[in-house]
C-alpha positions in Angstrom: -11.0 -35.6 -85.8 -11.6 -35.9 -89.6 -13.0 -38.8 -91.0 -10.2 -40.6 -92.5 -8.3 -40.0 -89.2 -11.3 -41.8 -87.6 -11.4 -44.5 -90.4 -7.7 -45.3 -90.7 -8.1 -46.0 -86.2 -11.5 -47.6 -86.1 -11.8 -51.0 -88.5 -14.4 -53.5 -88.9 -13.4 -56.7 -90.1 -15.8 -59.8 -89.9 -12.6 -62.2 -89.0 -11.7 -59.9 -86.0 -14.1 -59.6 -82.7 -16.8 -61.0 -84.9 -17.1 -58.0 -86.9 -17.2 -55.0 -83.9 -15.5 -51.8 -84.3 -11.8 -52.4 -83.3 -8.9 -50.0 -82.7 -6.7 -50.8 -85.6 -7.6 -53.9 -85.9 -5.5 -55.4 -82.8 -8.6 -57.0 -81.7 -9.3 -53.9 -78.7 -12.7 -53.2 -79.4 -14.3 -49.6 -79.3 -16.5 -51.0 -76.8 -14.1 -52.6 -74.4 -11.8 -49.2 -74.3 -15.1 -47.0 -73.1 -15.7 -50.1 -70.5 -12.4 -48.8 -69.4 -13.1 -45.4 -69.4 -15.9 -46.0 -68.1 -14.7 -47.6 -65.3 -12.4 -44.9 -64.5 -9.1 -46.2 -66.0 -7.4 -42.7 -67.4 -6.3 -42.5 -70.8 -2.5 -42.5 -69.0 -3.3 -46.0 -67.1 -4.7 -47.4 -70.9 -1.8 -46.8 -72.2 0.0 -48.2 -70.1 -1.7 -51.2 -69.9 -1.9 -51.4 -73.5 1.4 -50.3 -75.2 0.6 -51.0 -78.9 -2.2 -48.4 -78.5 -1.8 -44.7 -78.9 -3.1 -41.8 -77.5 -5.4 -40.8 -80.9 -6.5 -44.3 -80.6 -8.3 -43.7 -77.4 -9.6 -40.2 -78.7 -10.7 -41.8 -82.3 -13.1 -44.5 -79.6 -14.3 -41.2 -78.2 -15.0 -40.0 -81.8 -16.6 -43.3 -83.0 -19.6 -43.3 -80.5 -20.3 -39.5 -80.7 -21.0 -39.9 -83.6 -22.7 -43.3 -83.8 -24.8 -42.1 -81.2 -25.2 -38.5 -82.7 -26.8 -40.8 -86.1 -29.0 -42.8 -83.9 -32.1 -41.3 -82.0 -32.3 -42.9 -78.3 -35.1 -42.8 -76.1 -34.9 -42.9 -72.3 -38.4 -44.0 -70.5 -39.0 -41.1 -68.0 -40.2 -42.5 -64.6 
């Protein structure tokens, strides 16, 4: 996914979701749609749920945190 594609999906706007990443803008933030994933909704049952999003939407979210986490270094305490 190129970086426009990634830009036109993901929007931050200070008046919407207090300034987090949103799909679109239509107040769904990044973060709430890999909750869902997370949680084991499919992509399928998203949309579903969800009509105004699309499919790239879901994959852009993907997208978005690669690569926020590919920028950022994180480190795990080993036990």
């Amino acid at each position: 996914m190129s970086n426009e594609d990634i830009h036109l999906r993901i929007t931050v706007d200070p008046e919407i979701c207090h300034g987090k990443p949103c799909v679109r803008g239509l107040r769904y933030p990044v973060e709430t749609i890999l909750e869902y994933l997370a949680g084991g909704d499919t992509v399928e049952e998203l949309l579903a749920e969800f009509p105004d999003l699309e499919r790239e939407d879901i994959l852009a979210c993907h997208e978005f945190s690669r690569r926020i986490l590919a920028a950022r270094s994180v480190h795990l305490a080993l036990t």
